[in-house]
C-alpha positions in Angstrom: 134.0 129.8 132.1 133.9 125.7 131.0 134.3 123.6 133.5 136.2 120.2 133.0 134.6 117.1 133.9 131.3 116.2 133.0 130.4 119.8 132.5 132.4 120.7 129.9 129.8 122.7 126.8 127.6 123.3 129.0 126.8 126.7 127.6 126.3 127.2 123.2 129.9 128.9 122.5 127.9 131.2 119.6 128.4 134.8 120.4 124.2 135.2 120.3 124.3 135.1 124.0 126.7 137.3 125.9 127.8 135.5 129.0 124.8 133.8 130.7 121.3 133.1 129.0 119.9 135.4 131.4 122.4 138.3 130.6 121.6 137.7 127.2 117.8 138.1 128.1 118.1 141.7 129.5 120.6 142.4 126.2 117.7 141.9 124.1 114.5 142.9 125.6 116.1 146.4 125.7 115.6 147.6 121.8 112.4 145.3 121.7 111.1 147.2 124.2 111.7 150.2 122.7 110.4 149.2 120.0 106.9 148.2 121.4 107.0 152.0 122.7 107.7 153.4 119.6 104.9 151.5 117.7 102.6 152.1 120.4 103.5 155.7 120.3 103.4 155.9 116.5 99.8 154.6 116.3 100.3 150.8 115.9 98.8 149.3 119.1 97.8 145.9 117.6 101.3 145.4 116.3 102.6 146.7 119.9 100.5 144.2 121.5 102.2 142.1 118.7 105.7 142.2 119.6 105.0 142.6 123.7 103.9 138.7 123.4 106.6 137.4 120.7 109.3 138.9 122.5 109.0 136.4 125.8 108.0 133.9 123.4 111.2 133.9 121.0 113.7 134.5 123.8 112.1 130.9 125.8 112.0 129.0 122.2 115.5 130.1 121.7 116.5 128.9 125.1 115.0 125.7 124.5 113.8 125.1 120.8 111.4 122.2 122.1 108.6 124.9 123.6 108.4 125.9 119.8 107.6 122.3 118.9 104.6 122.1 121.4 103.6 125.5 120.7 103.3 124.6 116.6 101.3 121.5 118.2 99.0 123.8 120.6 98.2 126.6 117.5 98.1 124.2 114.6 94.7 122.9 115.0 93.1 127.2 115.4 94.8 127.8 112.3 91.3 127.8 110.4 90.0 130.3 112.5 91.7 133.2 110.6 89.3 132.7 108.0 86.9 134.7 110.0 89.4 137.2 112.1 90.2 140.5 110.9 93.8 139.7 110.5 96.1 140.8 107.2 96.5 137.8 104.4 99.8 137.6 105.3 99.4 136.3 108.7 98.6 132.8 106.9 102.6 132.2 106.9 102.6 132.1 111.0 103.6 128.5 111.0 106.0 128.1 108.1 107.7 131.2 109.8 107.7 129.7 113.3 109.0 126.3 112.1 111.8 128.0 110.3 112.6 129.9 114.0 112.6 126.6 115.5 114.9 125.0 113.5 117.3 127.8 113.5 116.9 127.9 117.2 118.3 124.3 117.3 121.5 125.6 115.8 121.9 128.7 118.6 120.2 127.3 121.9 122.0 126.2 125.0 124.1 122.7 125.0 121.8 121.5 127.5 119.0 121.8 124.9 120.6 119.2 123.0 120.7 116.0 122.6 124.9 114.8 122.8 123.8 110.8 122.7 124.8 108.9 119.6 122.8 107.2 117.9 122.0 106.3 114.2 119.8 107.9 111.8 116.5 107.1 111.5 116.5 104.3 109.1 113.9 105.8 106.5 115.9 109.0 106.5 117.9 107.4 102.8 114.3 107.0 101.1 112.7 110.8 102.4 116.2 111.8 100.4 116.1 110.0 97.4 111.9 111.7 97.2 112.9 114.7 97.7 115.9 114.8 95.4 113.5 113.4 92.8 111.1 116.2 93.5 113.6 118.7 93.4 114.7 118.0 90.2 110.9 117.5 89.2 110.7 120.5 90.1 113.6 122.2 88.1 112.1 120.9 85.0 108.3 121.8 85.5 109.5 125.6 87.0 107.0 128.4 88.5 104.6 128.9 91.5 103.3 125.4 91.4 106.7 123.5 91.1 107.9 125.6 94.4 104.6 125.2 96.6 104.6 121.2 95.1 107.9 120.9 97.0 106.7 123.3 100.3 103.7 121.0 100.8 105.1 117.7 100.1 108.7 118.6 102.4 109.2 121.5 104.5 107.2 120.1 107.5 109.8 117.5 107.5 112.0 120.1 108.8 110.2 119.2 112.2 111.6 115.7 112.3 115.1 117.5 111.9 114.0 119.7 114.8 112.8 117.0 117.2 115.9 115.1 116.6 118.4 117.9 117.2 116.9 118.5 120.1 114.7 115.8 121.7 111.4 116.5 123.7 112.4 115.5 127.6 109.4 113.4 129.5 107.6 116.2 130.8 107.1 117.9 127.5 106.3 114.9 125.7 103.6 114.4 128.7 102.9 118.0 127.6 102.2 116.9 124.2 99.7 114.7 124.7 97.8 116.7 127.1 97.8 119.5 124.6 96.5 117.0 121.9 93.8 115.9 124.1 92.9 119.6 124.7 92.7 121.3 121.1 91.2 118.0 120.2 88.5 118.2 122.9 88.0 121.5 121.5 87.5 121.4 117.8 85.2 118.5 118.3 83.2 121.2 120.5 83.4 123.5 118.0 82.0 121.0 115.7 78.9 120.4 117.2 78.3 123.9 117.9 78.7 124.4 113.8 76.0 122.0 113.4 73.6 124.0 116.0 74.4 127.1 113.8 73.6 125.6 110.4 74.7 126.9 106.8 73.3 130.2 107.4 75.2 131.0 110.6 78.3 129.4 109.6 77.7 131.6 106.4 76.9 135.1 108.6 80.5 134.4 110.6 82.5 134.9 107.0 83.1 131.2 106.0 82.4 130.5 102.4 79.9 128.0 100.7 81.4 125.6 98.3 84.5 126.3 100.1 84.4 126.0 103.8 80.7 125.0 104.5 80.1 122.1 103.2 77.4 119.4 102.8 77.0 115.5 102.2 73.6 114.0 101.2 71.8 116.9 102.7 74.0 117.2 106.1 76.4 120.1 107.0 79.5 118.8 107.3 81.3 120.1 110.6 84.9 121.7 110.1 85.3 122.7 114.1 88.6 125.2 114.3 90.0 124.0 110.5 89.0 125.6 107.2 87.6 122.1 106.3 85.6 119.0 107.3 88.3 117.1 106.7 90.4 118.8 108.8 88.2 117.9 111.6 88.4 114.2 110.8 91.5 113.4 110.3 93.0 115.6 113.2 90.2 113.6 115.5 91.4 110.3 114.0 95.1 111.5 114.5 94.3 112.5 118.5 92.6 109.3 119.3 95.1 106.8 117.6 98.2 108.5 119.8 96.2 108.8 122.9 94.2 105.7 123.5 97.7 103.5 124.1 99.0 106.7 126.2 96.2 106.3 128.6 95.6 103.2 129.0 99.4 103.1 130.3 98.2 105.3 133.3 95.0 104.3 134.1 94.6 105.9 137.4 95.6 109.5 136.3 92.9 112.3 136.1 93.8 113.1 132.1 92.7 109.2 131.5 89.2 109.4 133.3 88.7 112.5 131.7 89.9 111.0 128.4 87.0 108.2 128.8 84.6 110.8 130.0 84.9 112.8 126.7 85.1 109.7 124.1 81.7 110.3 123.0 82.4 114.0 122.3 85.2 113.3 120.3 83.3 110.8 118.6 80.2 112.9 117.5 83.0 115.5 116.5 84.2 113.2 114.4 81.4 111.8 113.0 79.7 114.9 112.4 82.7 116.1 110.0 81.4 113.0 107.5 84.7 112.6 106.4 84.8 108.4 105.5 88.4 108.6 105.2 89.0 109.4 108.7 86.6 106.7 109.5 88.6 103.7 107.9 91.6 105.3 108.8 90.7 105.1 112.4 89.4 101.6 112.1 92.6 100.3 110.7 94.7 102.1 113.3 92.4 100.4 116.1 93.1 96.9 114.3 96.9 97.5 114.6 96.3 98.9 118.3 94.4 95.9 119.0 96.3 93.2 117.3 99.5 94.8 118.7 98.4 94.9 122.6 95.1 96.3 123.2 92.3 93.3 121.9 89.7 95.1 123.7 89.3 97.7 121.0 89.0 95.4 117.9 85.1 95.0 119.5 84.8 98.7 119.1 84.7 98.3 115.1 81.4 95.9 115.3 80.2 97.7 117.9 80.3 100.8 115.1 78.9 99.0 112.2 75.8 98.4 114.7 75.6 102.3 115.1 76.2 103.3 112.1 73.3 100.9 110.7 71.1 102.4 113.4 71.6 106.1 112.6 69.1 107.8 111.2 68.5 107.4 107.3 69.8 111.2 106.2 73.4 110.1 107.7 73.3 107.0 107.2 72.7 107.6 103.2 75.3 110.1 103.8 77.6 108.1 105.8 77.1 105.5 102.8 77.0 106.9 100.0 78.8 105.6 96.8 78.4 108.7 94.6 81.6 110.4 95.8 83.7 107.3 95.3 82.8 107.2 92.2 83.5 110.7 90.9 86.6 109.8 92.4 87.2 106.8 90.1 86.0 108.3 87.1 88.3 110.8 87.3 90.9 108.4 88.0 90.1 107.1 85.0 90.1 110.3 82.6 94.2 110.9 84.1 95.0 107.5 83.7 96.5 108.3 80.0 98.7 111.3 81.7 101.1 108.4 83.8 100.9 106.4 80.7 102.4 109.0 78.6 104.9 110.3 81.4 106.0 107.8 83.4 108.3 109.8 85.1 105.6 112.1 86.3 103.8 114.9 84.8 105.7 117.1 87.2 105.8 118.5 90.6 103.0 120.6 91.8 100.6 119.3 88.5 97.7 118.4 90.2 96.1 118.7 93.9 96.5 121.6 96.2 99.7 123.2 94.7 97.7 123.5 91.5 95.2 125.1 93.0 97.1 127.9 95.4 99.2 128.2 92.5 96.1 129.1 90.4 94.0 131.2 93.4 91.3 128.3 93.0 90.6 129.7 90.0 91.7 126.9 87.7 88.9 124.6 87.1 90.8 122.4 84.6 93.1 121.0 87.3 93.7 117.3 88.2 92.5 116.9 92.3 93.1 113.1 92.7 91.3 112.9 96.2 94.3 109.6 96.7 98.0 110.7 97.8 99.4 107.9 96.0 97.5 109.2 92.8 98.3 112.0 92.7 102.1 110.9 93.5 102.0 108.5 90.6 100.6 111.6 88.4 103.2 114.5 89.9 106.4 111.8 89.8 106.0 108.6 88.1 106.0 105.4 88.9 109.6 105.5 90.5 107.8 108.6 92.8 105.2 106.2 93.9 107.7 103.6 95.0 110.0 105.9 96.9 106.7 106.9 99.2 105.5 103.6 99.3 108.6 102.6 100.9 109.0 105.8 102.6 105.9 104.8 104.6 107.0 101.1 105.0 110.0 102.5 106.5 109.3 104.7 108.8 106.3 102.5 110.3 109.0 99.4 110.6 111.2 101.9 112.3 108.7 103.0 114.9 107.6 99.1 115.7 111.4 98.8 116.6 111.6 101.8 118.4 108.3 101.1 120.7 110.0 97.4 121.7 113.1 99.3 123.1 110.2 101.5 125.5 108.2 101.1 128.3 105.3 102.5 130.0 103.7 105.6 128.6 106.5 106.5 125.9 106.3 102.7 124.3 102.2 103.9 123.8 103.3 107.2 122.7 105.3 105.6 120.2 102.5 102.5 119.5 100.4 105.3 119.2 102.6 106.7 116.4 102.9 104.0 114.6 99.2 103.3 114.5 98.9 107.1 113.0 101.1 105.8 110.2 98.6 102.7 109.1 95.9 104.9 109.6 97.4 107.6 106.9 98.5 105.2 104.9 94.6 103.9 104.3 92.9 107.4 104.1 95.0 108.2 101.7 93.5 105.8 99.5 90.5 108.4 99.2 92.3 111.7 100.7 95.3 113.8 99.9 96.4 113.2 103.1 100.0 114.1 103.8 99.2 117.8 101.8 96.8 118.3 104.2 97.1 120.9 107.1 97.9 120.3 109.8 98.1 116.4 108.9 101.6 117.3 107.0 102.9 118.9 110.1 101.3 116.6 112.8 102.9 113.7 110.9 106.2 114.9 110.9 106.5 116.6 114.2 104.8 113.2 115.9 107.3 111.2 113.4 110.2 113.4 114.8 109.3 113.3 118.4 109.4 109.7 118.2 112.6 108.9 116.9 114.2 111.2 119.0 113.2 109.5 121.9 116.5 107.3 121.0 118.5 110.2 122.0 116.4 111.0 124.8 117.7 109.5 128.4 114.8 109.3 130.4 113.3 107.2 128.0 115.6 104.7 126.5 118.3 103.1 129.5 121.5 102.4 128.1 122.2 98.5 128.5 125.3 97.8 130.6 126.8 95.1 129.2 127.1 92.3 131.6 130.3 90.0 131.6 129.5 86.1 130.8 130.6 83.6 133.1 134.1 81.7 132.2 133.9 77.8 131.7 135.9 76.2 134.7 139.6 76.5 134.5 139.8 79.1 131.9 141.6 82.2 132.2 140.0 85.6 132.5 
């Protein structure tokens, strides 16, 4: 029945749910649970098992889309631990599939999932279209495998902006995400330095691949923790600490921030141990906008590095160092330059990079892989690409400055915090394809998303009540 008043919509008026959410519940769970018996019956226990733990799963994410948001966040970071689990191939796809649930679960969910407050589009939401219309037709003209998985890695997380913004995250779950943050971080920094105990040959005797997981810098094993590569580690390390540190130091006397403190130097070795530079600077520039912005305390943390790192032993410091890799980079540069010259609208979407390379298996070793983002953009769409991302960046950053200044408390860090992810991508992927990268690609958006949302969001920005000037003397009201 609707109810007039202020209640009015309260329930979706699809036909998914018949009568109440709960009703709806028992409708369901009926045929999945014959299901489960049927599989288990038939011989198919794992997929039983399977279904027995979606099933709850889909129905809450469906009730409220925003649990599928923090669960991408919470699974994201173990996704490089299939590569040693006897799972199918095909169980790779789990988190394009689950983003595609959420989204669609933002369309069907409850009212009260929703956010109803107006508000304008993100501002950089004009220059993400004008990319990926670009892109698309790129793609249209170049055609095949790499064209398609050009355009999946470069735009489908941005689905998760679209998600977050249909329905926001409430203060409680975007508490949640942190915590959840700090936790997987915490974890594959563990996992790190556990990889270094092992060594090649145990990393090697668990299933991962030389040349292709394990890998090595000057001499040192490169840590990858719960990714499928070092630089996974790094930048999702560099990612965690940007967002956190103003988060914290907004609630100083909660346990989560003296256990935050307690467990810097863990995530610290994790990071350094994954000897991924990029992640480095990236950090550092991020802690110069943190500190220039509100926090000067942490500008003394970057001399405070350069000390340590000078210290370090000689093996990683050489590695640490090290100019050789920059300048395979450059010279490589330099043997594509001719390619942009000749096509200044791009060679084409999906030419060089990771889509080359899935396209290909990793068998192509002619391929183009620019180690810069805004290379390889420059290379895939022209010189008009390149400016489109530029100012995609500029925009979105500008857009979460003015967002923090309309917060307070905890969500204005969560939102410096943000913001300071943004520089910090922006360097590393001066030496890094960054935004290709999982789960940086999905991070950034979902983080990006969460953000802006918080506009529609009313526990954390107040509506202003307009309040009436005073008349001059003798004039009527």
């Amino acid at each position: 029945m609707i109810q007039q008043g202020a209640h009015v919509l309260t329930r979706t008026p699809f036909k998914l749910w018949p009568g109440t959410f709960s009703a709806a519940a028992l409708w369901w769970l009926v045929p999945v649970n014959v299901a489960i018996v049927v599989l288990h019956a038939a011989g198919l226990p794992a997929l039983s098992l399977a279904l027995a733990a979606a099933a709850p799963l889909t129905l809450a994410i469906l009730r409220r889309p925003q649990r599928g948001l923090l669960l991408l966040a919470a699974l994201a970071p173990l996704d490089g631990l299939l590569v040693i689990l006897p799972v199918p191939t095909f169980v790779s796809g789990w988190k394009q599939a689950l983003v595609l649930f959420v989204v669609v679960a933002t369309f069907v969910c409850p009212m009260e999932a929703r956010s109803t407050r107006a508000t304008s589009r993100p501002g950089w939401l004009p220059g993400l279209v004008a990319l990926l219309v670009l892109g698309t037709a790129s793609a249209v003209f170049v055609g095949g495998l790499q064209a398609f998985i050009g355009l999946r890695l470069t735009f489908f997380y941005a689905l998760l902006a679209w998600a977050a913004w249909r329905c926001p995250l409430n203060r409680a779950e975007r508490d949640r995400l942190v915590t959840i943050l700090l936790g997987t971080a915490f974890a594959a920094a563990v996992v790190g330095l556990g990889q270094q105990a092992l060594g090649p040959e145990g990393l090697a005797a668990l299933g991962y691949e030389y040349n292709v997981h394990i890998r090595t810098a000057g001499g040192l094993l490169r840590s990858m923790g719960t990714f499928q590569q070092a630089f996974g580690l790094g930048f999702y390390l560099m990612v965690v600490l940007l967002v956190a540190i103003p988060v914290v130091l907004a609630q100083p006397e909660r346990l989560r921030t003296k256990l935050f403190f307690l467990l810097v130097p863990v995530y610290a070795l994790g990071l350094l141990s994954s000897l991924v530079r990029a992640a480095w600077t990236g950090l550092a520039a991020g802690l110069v906008y943190l500190g220039y912005r509100r926090f000067p305390a942490l500008l003394f943390l970057l001399p405070l590095a350069a000390v340590a790192l000078a210290m370090a032993p000689a093996d990683f410091g050489g590695a640490a160092t090290s100019a050789r890799s920059f300048g395979q980079r450059t010279a490589a540069w330099s043997e594509n330059v001719g390619q942009v010259v000749e096509h200044p609208l791009g060679v084409g979407m999906g030419s060089s990079g990771s889509a080359l390379d899935k396209a290909s298996r990793g068998n192509d070793e002619g391929g183009f892989v620019p180690d810069n983002y805004y290379v390889k953009t420059v290379y895939d769409l022209g010189v008009v690409g390149l400016w489109l991302f530029v100012l995609l960046l500029v925009a979105i950053f500008t857009s979460l400055r003015r967002i923090t200044g309309l917060l307070t408390g905890v969500d204005a860090g969560l939102a410096m915090g943000v913001a300071a992810m943004v520089v910090a991508a922006a360097v590393a992927s001066l030496t890094a394809t960054y935004f290709e990268m999982f789960p940086m690609d999905l991070l950034f958006w979902l983080l990006v998303g969460v953000v802006e949302s918080m506009r529609r969001s009313d526990d954390a920005v107040s509506v202003p009540v307009p309040v009436p000037l005073p008349l001059p003397p003798g004039r009527p009201a």
